[in-house]
C-alpha positions as CSV (number, residue, x, y, z in Angstrom):
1,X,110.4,95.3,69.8
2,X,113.6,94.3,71.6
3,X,116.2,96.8,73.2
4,X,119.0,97.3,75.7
5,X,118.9,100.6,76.8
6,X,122.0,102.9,77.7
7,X,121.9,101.9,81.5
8,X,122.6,98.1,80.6
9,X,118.9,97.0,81.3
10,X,117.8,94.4,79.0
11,X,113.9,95.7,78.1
12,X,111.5,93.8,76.0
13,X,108.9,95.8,74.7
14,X,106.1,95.5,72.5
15,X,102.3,96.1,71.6
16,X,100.0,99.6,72.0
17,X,97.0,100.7,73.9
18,X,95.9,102.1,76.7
19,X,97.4,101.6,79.9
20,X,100.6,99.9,79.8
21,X,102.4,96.8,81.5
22,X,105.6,96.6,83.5
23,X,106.1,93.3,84.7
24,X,109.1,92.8,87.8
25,X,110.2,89.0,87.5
26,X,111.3,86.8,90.6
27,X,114.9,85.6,91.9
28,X,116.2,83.6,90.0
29,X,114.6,85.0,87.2
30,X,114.5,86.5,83.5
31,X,111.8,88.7,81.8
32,X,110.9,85.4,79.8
33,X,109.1,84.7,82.9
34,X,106.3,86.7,81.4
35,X,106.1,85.6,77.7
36,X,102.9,84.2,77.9
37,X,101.4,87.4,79.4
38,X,103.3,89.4,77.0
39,X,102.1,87.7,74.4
40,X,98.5,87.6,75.8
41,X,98.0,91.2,76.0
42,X,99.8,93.1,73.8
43,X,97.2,92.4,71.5
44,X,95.0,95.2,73.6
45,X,97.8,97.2,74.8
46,X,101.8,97.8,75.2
47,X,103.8,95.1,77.9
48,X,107.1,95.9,79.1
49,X,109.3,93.1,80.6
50,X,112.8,93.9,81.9
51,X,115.7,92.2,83.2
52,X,116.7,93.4,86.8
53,X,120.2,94.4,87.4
54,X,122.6,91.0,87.3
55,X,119.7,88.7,85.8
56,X,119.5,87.3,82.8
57,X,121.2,90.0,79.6
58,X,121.5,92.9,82.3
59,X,124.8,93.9,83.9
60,X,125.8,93.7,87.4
61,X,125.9,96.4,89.4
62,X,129.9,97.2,89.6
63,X,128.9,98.0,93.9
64,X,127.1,95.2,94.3
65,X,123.9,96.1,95.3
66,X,121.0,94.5,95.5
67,X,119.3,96.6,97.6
68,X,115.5,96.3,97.4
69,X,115.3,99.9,97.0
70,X,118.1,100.5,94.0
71,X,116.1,97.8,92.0
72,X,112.9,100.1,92.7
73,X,115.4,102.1,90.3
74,X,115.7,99.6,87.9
75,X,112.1,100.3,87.3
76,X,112.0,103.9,87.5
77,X,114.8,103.8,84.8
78,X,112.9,101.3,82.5
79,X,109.6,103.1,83.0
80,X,111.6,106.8,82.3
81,X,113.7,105.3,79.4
82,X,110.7,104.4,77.8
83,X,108.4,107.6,78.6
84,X,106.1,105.8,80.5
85,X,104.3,108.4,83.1
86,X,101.8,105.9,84.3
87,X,101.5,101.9,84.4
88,X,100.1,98.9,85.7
89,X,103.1,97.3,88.0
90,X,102.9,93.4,88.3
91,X,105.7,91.8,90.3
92,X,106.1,88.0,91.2
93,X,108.0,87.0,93.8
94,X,110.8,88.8,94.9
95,X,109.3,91.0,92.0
96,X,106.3,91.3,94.1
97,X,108.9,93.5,96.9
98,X,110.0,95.4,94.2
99,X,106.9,96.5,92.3
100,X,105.1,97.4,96.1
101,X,108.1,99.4,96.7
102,X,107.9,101.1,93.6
103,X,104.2,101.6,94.3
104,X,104.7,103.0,98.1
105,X,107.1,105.5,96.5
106,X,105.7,106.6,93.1
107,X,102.3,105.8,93.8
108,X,101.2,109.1,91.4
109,X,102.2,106.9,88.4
110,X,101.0,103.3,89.5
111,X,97.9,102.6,87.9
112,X,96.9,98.9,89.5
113,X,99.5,97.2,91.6
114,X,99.4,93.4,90.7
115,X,101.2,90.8,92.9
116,X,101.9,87.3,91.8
117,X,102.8,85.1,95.0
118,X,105.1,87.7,96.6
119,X,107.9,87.3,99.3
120,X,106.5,87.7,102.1
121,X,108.4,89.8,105.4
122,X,111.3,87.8,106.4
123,X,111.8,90.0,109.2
124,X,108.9,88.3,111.1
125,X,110.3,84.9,110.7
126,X,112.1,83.7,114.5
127,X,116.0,84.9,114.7
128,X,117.5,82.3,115.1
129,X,115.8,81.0,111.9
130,X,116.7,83.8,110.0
131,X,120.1,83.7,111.5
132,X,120.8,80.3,110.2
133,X,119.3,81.3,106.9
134,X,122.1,84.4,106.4
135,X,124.4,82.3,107.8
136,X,124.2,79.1,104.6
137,X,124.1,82.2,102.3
138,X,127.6,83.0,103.7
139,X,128.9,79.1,103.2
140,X,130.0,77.7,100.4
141,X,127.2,75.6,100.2
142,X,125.2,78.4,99.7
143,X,123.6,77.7,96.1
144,X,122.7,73.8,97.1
145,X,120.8,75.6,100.1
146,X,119.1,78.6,97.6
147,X,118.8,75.3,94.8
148,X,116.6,72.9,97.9
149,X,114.5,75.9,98.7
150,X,113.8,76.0,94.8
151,X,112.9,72.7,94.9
152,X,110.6,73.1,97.6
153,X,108.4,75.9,96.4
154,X,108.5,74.4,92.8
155,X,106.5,71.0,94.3
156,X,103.5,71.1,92.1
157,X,104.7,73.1,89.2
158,X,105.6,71.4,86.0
159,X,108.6,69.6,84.8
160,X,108.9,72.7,82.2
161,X,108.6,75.1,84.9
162,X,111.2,73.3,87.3
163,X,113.7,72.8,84.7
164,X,113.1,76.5,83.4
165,X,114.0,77.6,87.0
166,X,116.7,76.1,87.8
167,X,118.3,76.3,85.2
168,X,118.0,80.3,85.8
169,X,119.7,79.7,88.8
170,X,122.7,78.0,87.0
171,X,122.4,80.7,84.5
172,X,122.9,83.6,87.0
173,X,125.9,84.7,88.9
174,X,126.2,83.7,92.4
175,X,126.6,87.4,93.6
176,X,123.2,88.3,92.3
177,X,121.2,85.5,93.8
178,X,123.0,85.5,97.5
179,X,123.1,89.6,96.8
180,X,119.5,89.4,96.4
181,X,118.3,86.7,98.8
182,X,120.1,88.4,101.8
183,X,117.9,91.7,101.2
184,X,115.0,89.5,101.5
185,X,115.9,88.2,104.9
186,X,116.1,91.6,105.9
187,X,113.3,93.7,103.6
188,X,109.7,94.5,105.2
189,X,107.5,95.2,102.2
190,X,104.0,95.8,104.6
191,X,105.1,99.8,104.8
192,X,104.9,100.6,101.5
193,X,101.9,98.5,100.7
194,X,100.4,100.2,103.4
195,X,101.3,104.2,101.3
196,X,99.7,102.4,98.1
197,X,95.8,103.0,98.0
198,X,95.2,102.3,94.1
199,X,94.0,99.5,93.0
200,X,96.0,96.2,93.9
201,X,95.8,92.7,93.9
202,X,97.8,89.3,95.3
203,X,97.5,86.4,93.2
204,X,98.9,83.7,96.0
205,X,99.7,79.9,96.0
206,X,99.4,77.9,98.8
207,X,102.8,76.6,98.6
208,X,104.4,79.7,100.3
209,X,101.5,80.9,102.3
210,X,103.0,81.6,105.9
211,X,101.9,84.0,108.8
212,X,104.5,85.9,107.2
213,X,102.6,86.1,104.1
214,X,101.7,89.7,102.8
215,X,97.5,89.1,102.0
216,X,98.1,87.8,105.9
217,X,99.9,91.5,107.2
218,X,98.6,93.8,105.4
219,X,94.9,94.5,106.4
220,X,92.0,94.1,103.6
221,X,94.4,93.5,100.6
222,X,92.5,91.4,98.4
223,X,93.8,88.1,97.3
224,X,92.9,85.0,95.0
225,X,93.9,81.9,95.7
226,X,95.3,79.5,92.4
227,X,95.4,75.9,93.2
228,X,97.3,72.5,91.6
229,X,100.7,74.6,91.0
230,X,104.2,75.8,92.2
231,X,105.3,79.1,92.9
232,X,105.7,80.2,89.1
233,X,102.1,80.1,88.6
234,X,102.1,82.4,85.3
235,X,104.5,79.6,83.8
236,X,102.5,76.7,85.4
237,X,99.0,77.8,84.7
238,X,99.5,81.1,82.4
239,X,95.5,80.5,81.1
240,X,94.1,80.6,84.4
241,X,96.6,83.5,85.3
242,X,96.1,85.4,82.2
243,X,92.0,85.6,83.1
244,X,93.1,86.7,86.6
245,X,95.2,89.3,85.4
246,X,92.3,90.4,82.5
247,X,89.7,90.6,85.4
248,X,92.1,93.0,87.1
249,X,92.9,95.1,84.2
250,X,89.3,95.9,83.7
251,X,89.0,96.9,87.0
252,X,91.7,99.3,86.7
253,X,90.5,100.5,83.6
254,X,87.1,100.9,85.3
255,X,88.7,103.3,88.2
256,X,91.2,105.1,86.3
């Protein structure tokens, strides 16, 4: 099943069972990120995909904000709209902020907290780095700089995946993605990983490991590494994901 709801949040929706799916996907990014989990388990049980605000059939925000913590809304509303009191939250990317924000805050109706390669704290990275980053977001040349960063954490993935990518970038409006990417430079996701204590995982690549890297700040948060890929790892290597992510699930299931 397919639906917009009433708050202009594109949700897809489907499958039963025990224990559902929400799944937060990265910037740039779409809920068709997640089709081949989707597909995967809602044979077992119910997955939820979503577009966040200004990505992909979703509206914009009329304010303009991209706040970290008002797309931890997005997620409250999807999860609320759909009468969901308790989930399994899996988050890639800048997804990855989202869905341990939405943990740290609600952590009474996170289930398992399941991270797939997530940003890391940008406010740990050297001013003047930062500085110069914020500052290309203000140029005009601001998507060639977003598109070469693409580029870089896509070496490895496939041609699929690349093209998939950036074409999501073309695809989205340019206030979302510098909205979005400037709350990065400036959002430290380590507290509220730190107020989760349910189950959680980080499925990382080593394309964007960094000291900044949250398996590298936030003390005993177990990790697994996947090799041979990009940064979209569930489009690059959904098999090898999709086991991952069943292992986890069990777990859950086991400590529920």
């Amino acid at each position: 099943m397919m639906s917009k709801d009433k708050s202009n949040i594109y949700i897809d929706d489907g499958g039963n069972g025990s224990l559902p799916l929400i799944f937060v996907h990265s910037m740039p990014g779409t809920s068709q990120h997640w089709s081949a989990q989707l597909s995967h388990i809602r044979t077992t049980r119910r997955g939820i995909a979503f577009d966040l605000r200004g990505n992909g059939r979703s509206s914009s925000p009329e304010n303009g904000d991209y706040a970290i913590a008002s797309m931890v809304q997005d997620v409250q509303m999807v999860a609320d709209q759909l009468n969901i009191e308790r989930f399994i939250l899996v988050g890639h990317s800048m997804g990855g902020s989202v869905a341990g924000a939405y943990a740290g805050g609600y952590p009474e109706r996170v289930a398992g907290l399941l991270l797939v390669d997530p940003s890391g704290n940008s406010t740990q990275m050297p001013i003047e780095e930062r500085q110069e980053y914020l500052g290309a977001l203000e140029s005009e040349a601001c998507l060639n700089v977003i598109e070469a960063y693409l580029r870089h954490i896509l070496t490895g993935s496939t041609e699929t995946t690349r093209a998939k990518v950036l074409r999501d970038l073309r695809d989205t409006p340019k206030a979302t993605v510098v909205g979005a990417f400037k709350e990065l430079l400036k959002y430290n996701p380590v507290p509220a990983l730190e107020r989760y204590d349910g189950p959680t995982l980080s499925v990382i690549t080593s394309i964007t490991e960094t000291p900044f890297s949250v398996h590298k700040l936030v003390p005993n948060l177990p990790y697994k590494m996947i090799t041979g890929t990009g940064h979209w790892l569930q489009l690059d290597k959904p098999e090898e994901f999709n086991r991952i992510m069943d292992d986890f699930l069990s777990s859950v299931e086991i400590q529920k």
